[in-house]
N, C-alpha and C positions, 0 to 999 in steps of 0.2 A: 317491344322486343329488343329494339336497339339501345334502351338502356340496361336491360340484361346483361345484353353481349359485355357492355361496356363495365361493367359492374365486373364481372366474373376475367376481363381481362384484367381492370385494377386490381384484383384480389391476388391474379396469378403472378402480377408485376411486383405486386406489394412481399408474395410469399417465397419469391427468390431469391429479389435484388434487396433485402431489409438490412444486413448489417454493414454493406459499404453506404448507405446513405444516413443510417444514423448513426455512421462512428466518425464524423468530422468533429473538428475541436469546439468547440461551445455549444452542443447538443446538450440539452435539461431534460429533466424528467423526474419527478416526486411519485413516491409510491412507500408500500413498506418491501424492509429486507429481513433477510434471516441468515442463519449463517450455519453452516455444512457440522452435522455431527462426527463425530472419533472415528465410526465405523468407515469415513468412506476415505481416510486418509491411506494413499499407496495404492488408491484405485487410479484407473485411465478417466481422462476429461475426453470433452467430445473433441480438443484441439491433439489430444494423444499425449500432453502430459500427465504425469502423475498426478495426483491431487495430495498438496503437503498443507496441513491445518495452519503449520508455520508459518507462509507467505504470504504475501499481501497480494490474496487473489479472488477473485471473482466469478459468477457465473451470472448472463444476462441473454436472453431470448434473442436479440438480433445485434447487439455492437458486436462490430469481429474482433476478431482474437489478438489478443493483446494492443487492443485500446486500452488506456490511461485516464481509469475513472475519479473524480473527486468523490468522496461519498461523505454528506452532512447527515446527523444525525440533528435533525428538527427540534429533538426536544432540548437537547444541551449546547450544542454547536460546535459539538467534534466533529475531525475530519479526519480523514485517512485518504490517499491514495493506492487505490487498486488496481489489478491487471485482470483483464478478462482472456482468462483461458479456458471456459466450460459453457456450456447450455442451461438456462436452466433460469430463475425457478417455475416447478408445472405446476405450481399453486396460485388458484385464481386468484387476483388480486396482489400477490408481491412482485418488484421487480429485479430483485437481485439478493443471489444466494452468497454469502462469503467467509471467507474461512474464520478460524477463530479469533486467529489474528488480528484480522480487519477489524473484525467483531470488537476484540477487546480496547481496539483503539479507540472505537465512539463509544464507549461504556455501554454497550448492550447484551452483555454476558448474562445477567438477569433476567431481563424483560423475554430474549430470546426473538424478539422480532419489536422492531423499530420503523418507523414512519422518517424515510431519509431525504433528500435531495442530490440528482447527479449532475455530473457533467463532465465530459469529456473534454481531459485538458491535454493530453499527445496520446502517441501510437510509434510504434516499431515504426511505423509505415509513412516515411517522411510524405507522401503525397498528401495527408491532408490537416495541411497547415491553415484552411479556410474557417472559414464560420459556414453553417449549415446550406449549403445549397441545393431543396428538394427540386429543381425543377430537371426534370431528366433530357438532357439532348446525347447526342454521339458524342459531344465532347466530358461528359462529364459520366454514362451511362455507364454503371456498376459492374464487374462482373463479379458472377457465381462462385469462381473458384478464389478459395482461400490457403493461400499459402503455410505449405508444411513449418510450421517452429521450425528453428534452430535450436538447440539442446545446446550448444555451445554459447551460445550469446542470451545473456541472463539481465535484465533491467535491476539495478539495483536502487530499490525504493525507499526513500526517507523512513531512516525507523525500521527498517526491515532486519529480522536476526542476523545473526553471525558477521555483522558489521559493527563499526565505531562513526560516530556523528558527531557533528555538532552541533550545539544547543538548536540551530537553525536547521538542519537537517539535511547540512554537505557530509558527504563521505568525508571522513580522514583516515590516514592510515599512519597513527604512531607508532612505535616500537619498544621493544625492549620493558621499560618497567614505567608504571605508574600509580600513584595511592588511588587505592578506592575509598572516598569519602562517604559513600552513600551510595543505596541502591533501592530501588521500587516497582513494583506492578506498575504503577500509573507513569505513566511516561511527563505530563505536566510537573511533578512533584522533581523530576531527576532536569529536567531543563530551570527549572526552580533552584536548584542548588547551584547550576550552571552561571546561571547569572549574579546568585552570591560570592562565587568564587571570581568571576570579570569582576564584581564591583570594589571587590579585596584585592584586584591590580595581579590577580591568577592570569595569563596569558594562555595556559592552553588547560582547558576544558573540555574531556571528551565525554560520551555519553554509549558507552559499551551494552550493547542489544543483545540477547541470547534469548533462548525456546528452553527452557525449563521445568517441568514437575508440569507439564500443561499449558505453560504459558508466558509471556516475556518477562524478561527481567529486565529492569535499564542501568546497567551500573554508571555512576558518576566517578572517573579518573581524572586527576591531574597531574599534568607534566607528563615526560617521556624521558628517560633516561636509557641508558647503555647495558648498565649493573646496577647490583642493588643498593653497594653502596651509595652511590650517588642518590638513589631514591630513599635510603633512609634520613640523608642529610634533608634532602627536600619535604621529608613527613614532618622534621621538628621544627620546616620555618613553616609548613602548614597548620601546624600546632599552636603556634605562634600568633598565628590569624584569624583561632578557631574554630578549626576544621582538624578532626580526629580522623584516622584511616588506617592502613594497612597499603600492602606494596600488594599490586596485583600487576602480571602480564600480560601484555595487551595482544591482542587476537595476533 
C-alpha cells in the first residue's frame, strides 16, 4: 500500500512541477520531431501567442515557455535554435512539434519528421543558468504558475526572418544600400559566399533573411552605403573581384 501511495504521489509531483525542472540549461533529450502544418499559422499557442510558421519556434510537453532549445537533426547535423512557446506534440513517440521554419533549417522539409537531439541552451528567465538539478528541496522546488509573455519583448534568434546577420549569426544592422551578390533557400550556401567575400578582403558581409513564397530566403549583401551612388561605385570594385550583383536596401 505504501508504495502505491508513493507511486501516485510521484506521478502527481511529476504531472505539475514538469517544465520548471526540465528547462534548466543543458537538459538532453533524443526523440523524433515534426513540424506544424500551414493551417495552424495565426492560431493561439497554449503560452497565448500566435502561432507564425515564420519563427523559430517550438512546441514541447513539459520545457516552459520560452526556453531556448538547440534542435540537431541526427541524420545531417543541422542545428537550429528554438523558442518554446506551445504544447505539444500528442503523438506517441515525438518530442517536439516546430514551425516550418525551424523545420527548413535541419533539412527536414521532405522527410516531414526527423529523429533530433535537444538541449536547452537559455531562457527569458535568467534564473536558470545551472545544469539540471532534479533533486527537489524548498530551495530549489518548482512552481506551477507560468508567467504571461511579454508581446513587447521578442528574442531575436540567429537566422530568424526579417533581420540581417552575419556569417556567424550576430545581428547587424546596416543601412542605406548594399549589392546583393547572391541569394539562397539553404542558409549554409549564403554563409558560403560570406566567407568568399572575407577572403577577397570584403569587410562587411551581411546575410539578409526574409519569409517568402513559404519560406526563407538568405540574401548575401555587401557594404552599406548612404545612396546609390556610392553603392554603384562599390558594385564595379566588386566586379572587379568577381562578384556580380545589384544594389539592394537593407532592411
Amino acid at each position: 500500500m505504501k508504495y502505491t501511495c508513493l507511486f501516485v504521489a510521484l506521478w502527481l509531483f511529476w504531472s505539475l512541477f514538469p517544465a520548471k525542472l526540465f528547462s534548466q540549461v543543458g537538459y538532453t533529450q533524443q526523440g523524433k520531431a515534426s513540424y506544424y502544418a500551414a493551417k495552424f499559422d495565426g492560431r493561439p499557442t497554449a503560452s497565448g501567442e500566435k502561432f507564425a510558421n515564420e519563427d523559430l519556434t517550438a512546441a514541447h510537453l513539459t520545457l516552459a515557455f520560452n526556453s531556448l532549445v538547440k534542435v540537431t537533426n541526427v541524420k545531417n547535423g543541422k542545428s537550429v535554435i528554438v523558442r518554446i512557446n506551445d504544447r505539444g506534440p500528442h503523438i506517441k513517440a515525438r518530442i517536439l512539434d516546430m514551425s516550418k521554419a525551424a523545420a527548413q533549417e535541419i533539412d527536414m522539409i521532405q522527410s516531414g519528421i526527423a529523429t533530433v537531439n535537444i538541449e536547452v541552451v537559455g531562457t527569458e528567465d535568467a534564473s536558470l543558468t545551472s545544469k539540471p538539478n532534479l533533486e527537489v528541496t524548498e530551495a530549489n522546488k518548482p512552481s506551477i504558475k507560468t508567467p504571461a509573455p511579454d508581446p513587447d519583448k521578442k528574442i531575436i534568434i540567429p537566422f530568424s526572418s526579417g533581420h540581417t546577420f552575419s556569417q556567424w549569426g550576430t545581428e547587424r544592422f546596416p543601412s542605406g544600400y548594399g549589392i546583393q551578390v547572391a541569394s539562397f533557400a539553404d542558409l549554409d550556401n549564403a554563409k558560403g559566399i560570406c566567407k568568399e567575400l572575407l577572403a577577397a578582403e570584403v569587410k562587411e558581409a551581411y546575410i539578409q533573411v526574409e519569409w517568402k513564397n513559404g519560406g526563407k530566403v538568405h540574401r548575401v549583401l555587401a557594404g552599406s552605403f548612404s545612396d546609390e551612388i556610392q553603392a554603384q561605385e562599390y558594385k564595379y570594385t566588386l566586379e572587379k573581384l568577381g562578384f556580380s550583383g545589384f544594389i539592394k536596401k537593407h532592411f
